[in-house]
N, C-alpha and C positions, 0 to 999 in steps of 0.2 A: 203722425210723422212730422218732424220739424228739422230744420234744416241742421246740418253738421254744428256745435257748439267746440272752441278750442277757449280753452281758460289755461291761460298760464299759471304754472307754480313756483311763484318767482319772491313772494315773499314771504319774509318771518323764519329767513334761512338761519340756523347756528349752528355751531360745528362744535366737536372738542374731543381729545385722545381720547382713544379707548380705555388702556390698559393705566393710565396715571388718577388714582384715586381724586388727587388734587385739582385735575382739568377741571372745568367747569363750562356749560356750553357758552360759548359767547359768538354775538354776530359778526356775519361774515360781509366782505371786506364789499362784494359785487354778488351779482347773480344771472350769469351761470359765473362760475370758479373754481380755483382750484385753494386745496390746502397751504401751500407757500404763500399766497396773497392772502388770507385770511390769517395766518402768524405775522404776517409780517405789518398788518392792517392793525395789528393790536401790540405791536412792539414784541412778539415773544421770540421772533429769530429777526435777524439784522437780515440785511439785503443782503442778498446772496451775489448780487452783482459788485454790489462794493467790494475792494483790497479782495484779502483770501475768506472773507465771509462765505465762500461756497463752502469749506469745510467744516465749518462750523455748523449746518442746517442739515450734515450726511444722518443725523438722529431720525429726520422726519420721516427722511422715507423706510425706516424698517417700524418704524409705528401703526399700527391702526386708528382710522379716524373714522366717526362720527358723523354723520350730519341728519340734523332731523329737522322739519315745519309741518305746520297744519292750515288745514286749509277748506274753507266751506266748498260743497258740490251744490249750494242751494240755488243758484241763478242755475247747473245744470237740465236738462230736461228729466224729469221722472221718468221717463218710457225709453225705450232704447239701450244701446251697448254702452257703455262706457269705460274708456280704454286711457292707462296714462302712457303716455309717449316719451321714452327718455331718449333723448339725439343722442347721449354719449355720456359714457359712465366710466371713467379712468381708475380702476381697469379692473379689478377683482373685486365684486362690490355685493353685498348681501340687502336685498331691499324689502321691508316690511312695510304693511299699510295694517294700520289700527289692530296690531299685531299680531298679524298674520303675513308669513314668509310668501312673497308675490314673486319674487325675479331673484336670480343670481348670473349675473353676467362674467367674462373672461376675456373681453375684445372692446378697446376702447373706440375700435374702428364703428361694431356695431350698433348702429339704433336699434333699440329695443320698443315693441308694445305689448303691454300685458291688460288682458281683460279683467279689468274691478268692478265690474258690474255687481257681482254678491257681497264683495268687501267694503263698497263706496257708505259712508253712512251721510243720506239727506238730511238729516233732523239736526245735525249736530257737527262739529267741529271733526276732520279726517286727520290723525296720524300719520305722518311719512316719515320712515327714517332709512337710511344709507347708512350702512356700514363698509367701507374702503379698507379690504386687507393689502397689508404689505405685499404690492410686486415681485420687488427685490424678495423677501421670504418666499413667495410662490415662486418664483422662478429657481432659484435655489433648490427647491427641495425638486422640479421637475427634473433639474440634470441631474441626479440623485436619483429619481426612477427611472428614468429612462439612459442609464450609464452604457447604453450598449451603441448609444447613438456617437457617432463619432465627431464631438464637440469642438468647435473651434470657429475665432471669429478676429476680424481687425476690428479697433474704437470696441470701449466697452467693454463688460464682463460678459463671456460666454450663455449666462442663463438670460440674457436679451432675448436671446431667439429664440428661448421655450414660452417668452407670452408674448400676446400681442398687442404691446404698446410702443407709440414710439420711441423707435431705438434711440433718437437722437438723448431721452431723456438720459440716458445711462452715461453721456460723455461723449463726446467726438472730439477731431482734431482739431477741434478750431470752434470749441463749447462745453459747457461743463456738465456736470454730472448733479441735475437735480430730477428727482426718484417722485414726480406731482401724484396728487390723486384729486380726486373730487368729483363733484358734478361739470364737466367742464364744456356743456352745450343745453340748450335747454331744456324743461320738462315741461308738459302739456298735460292737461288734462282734455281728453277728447267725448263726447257726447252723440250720439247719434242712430239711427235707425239703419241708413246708407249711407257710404262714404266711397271716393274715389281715392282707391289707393294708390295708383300710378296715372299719369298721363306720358307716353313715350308714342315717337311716333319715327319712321324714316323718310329720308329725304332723296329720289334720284333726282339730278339734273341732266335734260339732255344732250345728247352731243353739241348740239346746236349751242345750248348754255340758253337757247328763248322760250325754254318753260320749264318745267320741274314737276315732279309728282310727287304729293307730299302723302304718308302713308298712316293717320292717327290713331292710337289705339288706348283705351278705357279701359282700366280694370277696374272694375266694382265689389265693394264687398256691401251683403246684404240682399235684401229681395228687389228693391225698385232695379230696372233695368233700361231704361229709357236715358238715353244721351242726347245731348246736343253739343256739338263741336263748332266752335265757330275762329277759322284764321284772320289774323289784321293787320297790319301794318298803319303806324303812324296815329292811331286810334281809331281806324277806318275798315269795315269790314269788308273782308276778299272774298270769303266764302262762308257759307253756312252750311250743317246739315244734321241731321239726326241719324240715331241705331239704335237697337236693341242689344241690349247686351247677350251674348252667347257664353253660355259657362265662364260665367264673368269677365267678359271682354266686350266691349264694344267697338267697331273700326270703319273707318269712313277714308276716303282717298281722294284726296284734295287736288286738283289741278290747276297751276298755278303759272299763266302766259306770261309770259315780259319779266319772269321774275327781278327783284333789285337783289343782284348775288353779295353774299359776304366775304370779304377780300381781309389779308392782311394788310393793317395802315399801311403799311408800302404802296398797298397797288390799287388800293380804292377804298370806300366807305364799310361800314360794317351796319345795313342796315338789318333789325331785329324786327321778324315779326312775334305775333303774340298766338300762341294756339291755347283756347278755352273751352274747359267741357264742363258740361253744367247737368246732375244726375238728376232726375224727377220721379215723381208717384203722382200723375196726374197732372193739376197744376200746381202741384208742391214742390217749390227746388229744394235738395234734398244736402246739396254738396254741390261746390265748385272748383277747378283745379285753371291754374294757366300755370304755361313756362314762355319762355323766349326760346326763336329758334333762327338759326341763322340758315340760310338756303345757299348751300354751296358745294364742291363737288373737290373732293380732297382725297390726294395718292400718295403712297411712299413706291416712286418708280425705283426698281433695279432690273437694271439691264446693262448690256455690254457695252465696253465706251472702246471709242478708236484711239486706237494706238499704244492702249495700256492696260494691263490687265487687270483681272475682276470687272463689279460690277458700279453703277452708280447706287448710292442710297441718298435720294433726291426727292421733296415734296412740290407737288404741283397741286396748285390751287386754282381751280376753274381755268385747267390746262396752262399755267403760268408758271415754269419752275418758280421757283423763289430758294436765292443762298439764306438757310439760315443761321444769320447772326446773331447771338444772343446770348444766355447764362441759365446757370442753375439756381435754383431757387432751395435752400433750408426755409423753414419755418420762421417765421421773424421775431417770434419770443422765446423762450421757454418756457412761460407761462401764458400761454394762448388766449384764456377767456379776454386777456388784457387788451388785445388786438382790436381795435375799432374796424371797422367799417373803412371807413373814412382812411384811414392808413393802409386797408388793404389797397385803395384804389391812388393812396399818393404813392406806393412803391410799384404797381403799374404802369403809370404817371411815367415813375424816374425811365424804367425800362423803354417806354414807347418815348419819352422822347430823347433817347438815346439812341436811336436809329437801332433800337432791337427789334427782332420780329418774333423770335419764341422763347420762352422759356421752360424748361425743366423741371416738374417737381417730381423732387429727390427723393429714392425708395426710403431714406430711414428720417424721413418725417412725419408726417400726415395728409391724408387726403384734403386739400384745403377747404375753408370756410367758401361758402358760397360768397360773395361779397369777391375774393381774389377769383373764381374764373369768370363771376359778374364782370368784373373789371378786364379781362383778358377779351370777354366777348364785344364788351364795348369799345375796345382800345384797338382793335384789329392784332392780339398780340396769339399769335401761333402755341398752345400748351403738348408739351410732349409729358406725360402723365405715367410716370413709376409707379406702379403694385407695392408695399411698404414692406420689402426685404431687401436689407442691404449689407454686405461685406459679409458673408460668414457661410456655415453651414446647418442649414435650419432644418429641426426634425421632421417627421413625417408619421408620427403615431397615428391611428387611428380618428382620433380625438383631434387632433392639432390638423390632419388634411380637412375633416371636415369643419372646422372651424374655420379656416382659411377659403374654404367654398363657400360660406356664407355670407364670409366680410366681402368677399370682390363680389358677389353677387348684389350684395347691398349698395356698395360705393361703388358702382359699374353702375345700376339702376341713378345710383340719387345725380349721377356725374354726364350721361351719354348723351343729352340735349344740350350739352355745350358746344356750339360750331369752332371755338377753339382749340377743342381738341383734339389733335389729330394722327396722335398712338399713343397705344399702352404700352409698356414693359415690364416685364415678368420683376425685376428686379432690379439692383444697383451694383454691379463686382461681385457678384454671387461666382459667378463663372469662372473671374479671375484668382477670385478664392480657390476654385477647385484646383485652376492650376499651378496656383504656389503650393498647395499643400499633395499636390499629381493623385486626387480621388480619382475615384473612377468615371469615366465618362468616352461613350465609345458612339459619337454623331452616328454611325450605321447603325446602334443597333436601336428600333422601334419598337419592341417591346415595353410595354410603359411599366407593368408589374415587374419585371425585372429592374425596374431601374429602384426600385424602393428595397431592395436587399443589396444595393452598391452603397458604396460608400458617400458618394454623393446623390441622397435618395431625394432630396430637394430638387434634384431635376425633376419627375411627378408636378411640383407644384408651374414650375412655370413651363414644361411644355406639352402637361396637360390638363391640368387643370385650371389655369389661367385662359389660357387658349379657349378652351371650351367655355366658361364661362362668358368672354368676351364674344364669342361666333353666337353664344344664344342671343346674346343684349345688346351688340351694337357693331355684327358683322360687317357694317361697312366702314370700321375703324380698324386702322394696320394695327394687328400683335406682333411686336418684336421679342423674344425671350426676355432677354436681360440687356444690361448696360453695362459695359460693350458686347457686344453679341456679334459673331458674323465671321466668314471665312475659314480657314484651318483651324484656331486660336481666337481669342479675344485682341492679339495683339495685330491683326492680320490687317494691314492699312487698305487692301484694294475689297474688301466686302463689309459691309456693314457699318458699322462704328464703331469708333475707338477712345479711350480715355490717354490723354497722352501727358504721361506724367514723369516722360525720361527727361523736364525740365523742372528742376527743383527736385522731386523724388527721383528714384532710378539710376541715368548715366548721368544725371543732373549736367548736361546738353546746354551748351551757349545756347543764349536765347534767339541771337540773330539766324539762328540755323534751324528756326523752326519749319524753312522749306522743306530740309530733309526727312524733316518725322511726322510729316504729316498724313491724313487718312483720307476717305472717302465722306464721314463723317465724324467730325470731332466734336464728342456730346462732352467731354471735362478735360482741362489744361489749368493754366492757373501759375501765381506769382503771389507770395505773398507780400504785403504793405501795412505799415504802420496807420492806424486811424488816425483821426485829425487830436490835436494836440486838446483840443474844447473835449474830448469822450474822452482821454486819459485823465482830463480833472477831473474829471467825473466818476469816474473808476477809482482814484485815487482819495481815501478815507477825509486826508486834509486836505485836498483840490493843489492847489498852485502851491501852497504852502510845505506837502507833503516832502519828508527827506527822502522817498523813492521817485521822484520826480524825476528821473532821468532813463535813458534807455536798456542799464543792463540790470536795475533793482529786480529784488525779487519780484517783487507785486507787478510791476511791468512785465518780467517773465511768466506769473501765475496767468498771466491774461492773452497768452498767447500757448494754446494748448497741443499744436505740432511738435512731435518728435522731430529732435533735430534744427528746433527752429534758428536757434541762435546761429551755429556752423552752417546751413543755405542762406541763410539774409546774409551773411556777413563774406561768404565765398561768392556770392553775385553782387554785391558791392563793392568790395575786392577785385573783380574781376571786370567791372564795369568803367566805377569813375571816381574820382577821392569824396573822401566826406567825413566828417567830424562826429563826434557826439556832443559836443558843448555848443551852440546852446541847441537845447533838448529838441525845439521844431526844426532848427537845420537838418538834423537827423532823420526825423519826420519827415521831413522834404526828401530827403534823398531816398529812403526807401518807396514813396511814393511815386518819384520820378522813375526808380528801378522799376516797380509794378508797371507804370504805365508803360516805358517803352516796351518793355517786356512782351504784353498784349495787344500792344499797339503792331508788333513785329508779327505776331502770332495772326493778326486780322489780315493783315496788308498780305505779307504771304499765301497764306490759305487763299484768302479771295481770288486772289493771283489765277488761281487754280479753276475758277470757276470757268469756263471757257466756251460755254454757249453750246449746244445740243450735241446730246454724243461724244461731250467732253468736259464733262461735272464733272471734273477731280476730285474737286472737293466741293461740297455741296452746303457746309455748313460748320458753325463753329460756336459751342455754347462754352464761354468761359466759368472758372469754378472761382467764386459765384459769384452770384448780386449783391447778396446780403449778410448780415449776421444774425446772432440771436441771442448775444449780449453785446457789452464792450470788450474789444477784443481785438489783437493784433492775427489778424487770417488772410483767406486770398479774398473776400471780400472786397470789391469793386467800389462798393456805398457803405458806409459802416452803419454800426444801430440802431443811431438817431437821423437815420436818413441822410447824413452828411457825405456827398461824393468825394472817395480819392480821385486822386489825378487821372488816375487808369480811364475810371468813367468820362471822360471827357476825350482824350487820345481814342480810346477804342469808341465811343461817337462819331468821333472825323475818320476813324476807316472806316465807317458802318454809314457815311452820306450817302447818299447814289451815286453820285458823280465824286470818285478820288484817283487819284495818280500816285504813283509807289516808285520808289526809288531804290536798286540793290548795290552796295561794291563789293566786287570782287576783284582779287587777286592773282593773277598768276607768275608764276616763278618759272622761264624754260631755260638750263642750262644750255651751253655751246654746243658743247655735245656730252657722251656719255658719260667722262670721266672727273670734266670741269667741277670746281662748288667754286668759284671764282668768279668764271664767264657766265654771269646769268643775268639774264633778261625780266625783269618785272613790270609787269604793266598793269595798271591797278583803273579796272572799268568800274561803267554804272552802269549798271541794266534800266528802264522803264517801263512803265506798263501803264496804262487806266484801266480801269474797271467802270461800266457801265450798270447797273442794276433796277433804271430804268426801263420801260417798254418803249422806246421811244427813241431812234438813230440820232445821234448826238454831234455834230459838226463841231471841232473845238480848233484852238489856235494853244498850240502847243509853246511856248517858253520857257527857256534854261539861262538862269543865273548863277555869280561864282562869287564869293567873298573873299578877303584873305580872315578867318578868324579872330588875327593879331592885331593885324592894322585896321580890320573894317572894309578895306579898300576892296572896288567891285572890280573885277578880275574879268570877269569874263559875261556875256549878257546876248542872246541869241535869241532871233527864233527858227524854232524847227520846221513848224507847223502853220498855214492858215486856217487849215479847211481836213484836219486830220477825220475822220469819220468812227468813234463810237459805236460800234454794232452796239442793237441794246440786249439788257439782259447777258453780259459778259464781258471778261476781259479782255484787253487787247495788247499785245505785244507794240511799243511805237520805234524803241531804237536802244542802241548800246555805242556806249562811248566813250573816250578815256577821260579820267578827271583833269578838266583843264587846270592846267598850269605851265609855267613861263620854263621849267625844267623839270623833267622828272629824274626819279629816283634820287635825289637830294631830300626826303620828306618833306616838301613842299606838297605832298599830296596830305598828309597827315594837318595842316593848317589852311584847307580847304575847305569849305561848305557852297552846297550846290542846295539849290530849290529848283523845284519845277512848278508849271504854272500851268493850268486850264483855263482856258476863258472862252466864252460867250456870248459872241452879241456886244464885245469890249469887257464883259463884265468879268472879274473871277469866280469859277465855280469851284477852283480845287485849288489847293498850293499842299505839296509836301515838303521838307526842307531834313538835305540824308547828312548827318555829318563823321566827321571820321571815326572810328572806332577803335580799340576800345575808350571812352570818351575819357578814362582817364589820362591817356598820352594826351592829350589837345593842350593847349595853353591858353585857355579859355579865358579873358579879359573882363575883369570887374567894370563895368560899363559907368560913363559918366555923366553919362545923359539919358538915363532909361527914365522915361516920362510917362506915367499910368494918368488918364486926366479923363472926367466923366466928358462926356460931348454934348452942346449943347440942346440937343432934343432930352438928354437927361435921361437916353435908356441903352447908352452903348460907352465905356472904357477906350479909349485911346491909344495905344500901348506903342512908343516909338523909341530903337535905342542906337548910338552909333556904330556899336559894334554889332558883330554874331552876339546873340544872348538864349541860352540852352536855356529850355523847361521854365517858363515865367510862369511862378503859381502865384494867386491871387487868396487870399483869406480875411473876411470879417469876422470879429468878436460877437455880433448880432448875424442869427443864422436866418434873420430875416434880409438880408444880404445874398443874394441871389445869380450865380452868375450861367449864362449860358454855355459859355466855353470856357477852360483854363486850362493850364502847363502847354506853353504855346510858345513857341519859336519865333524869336522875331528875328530879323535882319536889319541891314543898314539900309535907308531910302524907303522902308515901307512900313504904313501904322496897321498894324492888327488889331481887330473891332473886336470886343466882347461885350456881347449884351448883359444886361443888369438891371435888377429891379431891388428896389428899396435902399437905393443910395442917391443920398442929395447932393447937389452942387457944395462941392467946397469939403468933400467929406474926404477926398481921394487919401489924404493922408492917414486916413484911422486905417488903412488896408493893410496889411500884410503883406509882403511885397519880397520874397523868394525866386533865387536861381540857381542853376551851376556855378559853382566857381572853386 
């Protein structure tokens, strides 16, 4: 017996079509990969990302491909199993060793192991090859068998949902339609006598929160049964112990005083211990496994709130609610192998320091790369984690339910030791699909075989077969059906959560009135924005030079794949503030500034709501989304190349702990009933802080007043010394009318008010509300707006004489860095933005965008 051996099979990879006599194998591009990077690695299709190059490469994926290497087992052990391990095979794939047919897979979700022990040849050189069938063809010919299934789906061609790959590859609103295949995770060769197939273990913590019970358990494959477990922290060891394996399990229960608990960055550290188990035959170690595991104590409360009805859908973390603010996450390529490491953890990065606390990964992408919930575990970033069905109605043959019980069986196991994780859900709008298209679905009725002869026989999968899956593997993680899920309907704002999309999609809803349509949880909302002007050269075949270099070219429209995109940008711009299309970034700017306020209205609001025990309104708010997964004009927050619109900056300053929110409203009372003459308008501000801190916050409340026109400061008070902050919630401070010298003359329309937090003299908050819609304003090209690095060389200066709306900030080096942007200044006061990789005397290379 000798210890476990893993030999990767990583080199002397080649690929080449099947069915083209003239292919010839040639090497591939990385390894692990996919087909698209290995053509495009040898020049035989163009990037798919450039101009309309996506259409061009629709060939590849109804092709068959290829991929073969060879590889010595001679450093393997002679004695023992020997197993090759594929993580992930995209997606219909035929695998031969030294020619002999070993695997056929159908799920690119599942890792696969096959036993080569009789096929392995020691003496000599092993045979591997990969045959990758057409998706696209297999799925095709499934809706063709199975035609009794009642097909139908949003984004995408219908035979999506007869395999299971990600959907996203087929197309989405806001991504294109590339059909990958390949090896596109890695392959292993494995060696061994015993091996530890699993280490999973659970975690209570006690009421108290001053110890915790940790619960470890071993599964062993093979004869040795003798475990050793050992937990640490810091590289220190907390506990030791040993077991015998029992019908291949081994368990030991860990008691663990004073634990250090894992919080979201909001509310403390995320310290990781290390739980290790090490298999023997004596004194032969045989195998060893660790994982990281956070020790912490995670709910999704619903319960009754006063004075409004339904329930809360609110997480609490080692008894802490916590609003979660945050986004949805796509996949950040289309071509995944591409994804470093290192990028999964700088777009973690973006997230956590954006005052996000969770994010979403979205049913019709992939279970992600370890490396992103690495990064989530490290970063204290909360993951609400989608089962991979989204938008449609997915069958339920025989064959496809238990396929589907295997894959969440697998990514449930390889997933459940993340402390970030803190629900599953059945799906993405599965639900909503049922009820645009009125399938069947009747919440009384429990019978679960009867639901698989309905029309909507997909319920099966997520409310019970998912369910069950997740109660065997990691019952003390909340199952939620789907997304949105809850209440009478999907659409039902006081139970569960909701996708709220009657802003841009739907009753396409002014966006300041996101008060009205708000939920109990808002898991998708969203505004689309132009990417930064640096990824459209980039997109664009001739860069700067390009003749579709402007906003309404085709190739500009190829790159923004929403229905309907052009008429929503252009009727919330319209409807917002004037703006141009000449030159090309002005434009850019204005759509940007559109997103931002947009989301910026959509935080402030919501949070509004949060209102401290027993009055979670709203509980939380994940925007659609964070990211993209090419170049592309979407609701994306950050675009491709990791570069932030303006949105991400605005929705940071509502996501601080400590901000202050500003509403006007309008009223209009006639004399009496018959008048439209004699009428009284009187146009208020509402205010509010929000607290999200644990910690009662004493603040000195401040209201200032501009004229817009002139500059001149109008009005200048304070409210507040010693205003009080409850923590963990918002607070109602005052309402008022917009000072000015006379009303109803619009003198209220050439108004701008700020408010002001501060602490201890210092400012913790400022918001600044200006009249709306910002198109009526008479908004003043400013003559003195002064951007100047400061002399410590790590903070921008930004002072102007007038009001000046949405100051965006851009360098041409994206090594140019800034903390904050699109920022409101006033007259009398410099707004600080931090910045790295800009020297003294550069301020001029900047870009330097506003209102006007």
């Amino acid at each position: 017996m000798s210890l476990r051996s893993v030999t990767p099979i990583n080199k002397g990879w080649t690929f080449k079509q099947v069915d083209d006599e003239s292919s010839k194998f040639l090497p591939v591009a990385q390894f692990p990969t996919n087909v698209h990077l290995d053509l495009m690695h040898h020049n035989l299709i163009p990037d798919p990302f450039v101009g309309k190059n996506e259409n061009l490469v629709q060939w590849v994926g109804e092709r068959d491909w290829v991929y073969k290497t060879s590889f010595s087992s001679a450093d393997a052990p002679k004695v023992g199993k020997s197993v090759i391990a594929f993580d992930g095979l995209d997606t219909y794939a035929t695998v031969v060793l030294n020619g002999k047919e070993i695997l056929k897979t159908e799920d690119m979700f599942i890792p696969e192991r096959v036993d080569v022990t009789d096929v392995l040849k020691h003496g000599s050189e092993n045979e591997l090859e990969i045959t990758f069938h057409s998706t696209w063809m297999v799925g095709k010919k499934l809706v063709e068998k199975y035609s009794d299934h009642n097909w139908g789906c949003w984004n995408g061609d219908v035979s999506r949902l007869a395999v299971r790959k990600a959907q996203y590859h087929y197309g989405w609103d806001w991504g294109p339609m590339l059909m990958t295949c390949g090896p596109w995770r890695p392959i292993n060769l494995e060696t061994y006598s015993s091996r530890l197939s699993d280490l999973y273990f659970t975690t209570t913590v006690d009421k108290s929160l001053k110890s915790a019970k940790v619960v470890a358990n071993a599964e062993v494959e093979g004869e040795a049964a003798e475990v050793k477990f050992e937990l640490s922290l810091n590289g220190k060891t907390i506990a030791s112990e040993s077991a015998q394996a029992q019908k291949g399990t081994a368990t030991v229960t860990f008691t663990v005083e004073q634990p250090e608990l894992w919080y979201p960055h909001t509310y403390g550290k995320q310290p990781l211990y290390q739980l290790s188990a090490t298999v023997s035959s004596g004194d032969t170690k045989l195998d060893t496994m660790s994982k990281k595991l956070g020790i912490r104590k995670a709910e999704l409360v619903q319960r009754k709130l006063e004075d409004q009805p339904g329930t809360s859908f609110h997480f609490e973390i080692n008894d802490i609610p916590v609003f979660c603010g945050g986004s949805d996450w796509i996949p950040a390529d289309n071509f995944i192998p591409r994804i470093s490491s290192q990028k999964y953890r700088d777009w973690v990065k973006l997230v956590q320091e954006g005052n996000q606390v969770m994010i979403r990964v979205w049913g019709g992408g992939i279970f992600e790369e370890a490396a992103f919930y690495d990064a989530c575990d490290e970063m204290g970033i909360l993951v609400w984690q989608d089962f991979m069905f989204g938008c449609g109605n997915y069958p339920t043959n025989a064959d496809f339910l238990a396929l589907v019980k295997r894959e969440a069986t697998e990514n449930v196991k390889i997933l459940r030791h993340h402390p970030s994780i803190v629900i599953w859900a059945g799906n993405n709008e599965d639900y909503q699909y049922q009820e645009s298209e009125n399938l069947d679905y009747d919440p009384q009725n429990k019978d679960a075989e009867s639901w698989l002869k309905s029309t909507f026989p997909a319920r099966y999968i997520y409310e019970k077969i998912l369910p069950d899956v997740t109660k065997a593997l990691c019952a003390d993680t909340f199952y939620h059906p789907g997304s949105p899920f809850g209440g009478k309907d999907t659409r039902d704002p006081t139970v569960g959560d909701i996708h709220q999309w009657n802003v841009w999609h739907g009753t396409q809803e002014k966006y300041q009135n996101f008060d009205k349509i708000g939920g109990r949880f808002v898991s998708e909302f969203g505004m689309e924005g132009f990417p930064s002007i640096k990824t459209i050269d980039a997109y664009l075949p001739e860069g700067k030079k390009d003749a579709d270099r402007y906003p309404q070219s085709s190739t500009v429209d190829f790159h923004n794949k929403a229905d309907g995109h052009e008429r929503r940008i252009a009727l919330y711009l319209v409807e917002n503030m004037q703006y141009k299309f000449d030159p090309f970034e002005q434009f850019i700017y204005s759509t940007q500034l559109m997103q931002a306020e947009c989301l910026a209205s959509a935080y402030r609001l919501w949070k509004r709501e949060w209102k401290g025990p027993g009055r979670e309104y709203c509980a939380g708010a994940l925007v659609w989304q964070i990211n993209d997964c090419w170049p592309v004009t979407s609701w994306a927050i950050v675009d491709f190349y990791l570069r932030p619109k303006a949105a991400y900056y605005t929705v940071k300053r509502e996501l601080a702990p400590i901000t202050i929110g500003l509403k006007r409203t309008v009223t209009s009372t006639p004399a009496n009933k018959y008048t439209r003459v004699d009428v009284k308008t009187v146009h208020k501000i509402e205010m509010w802080a929000s607290n999200l801190s644990l910690e009662k916050r004493t603040m000195g409340v401040q209201l200032k007043a501009w004229d817009l026109v002139t500059g001149k400061e109008k009005y200048s008070k304070s409210l507040h010394d010693g205003f009080v902050l409850e923590p963990n919630r918002s607070v109602e401070i005052t309402e008022f009318e917009v000072p000015v010298d006379k009303q109803n003359v619009e003198e209220e329309q050439r108004t701008v008010v700020a408010a002001y937090l501060t602490e201890n003299g210092k400012q913790v908050a400022r918001y600044i509300n200006w009249p709306e819609p910002l198109k009526y304003t008479h908004l003043q090209k400013p003559k003195d707006l002064k951007v100047k690095l400061s002399a410590s060389g790590d903070a921008l200066e930004i002072t102007a004489e007038v009001p000046v709306k949405g100051v965006a900030l851009e360098a041409a080096d994206d090594g140019v860095v800034f903390s904050d942007n699109c920022v409101d200044i006033v007259p009398g006061e410099t707004v600080y933005i931090g910045v790295k990789g800009l020297k003294s005397g550069e301020e001029d290379k900047l870009d330097v965008r506003y209102l006007n």
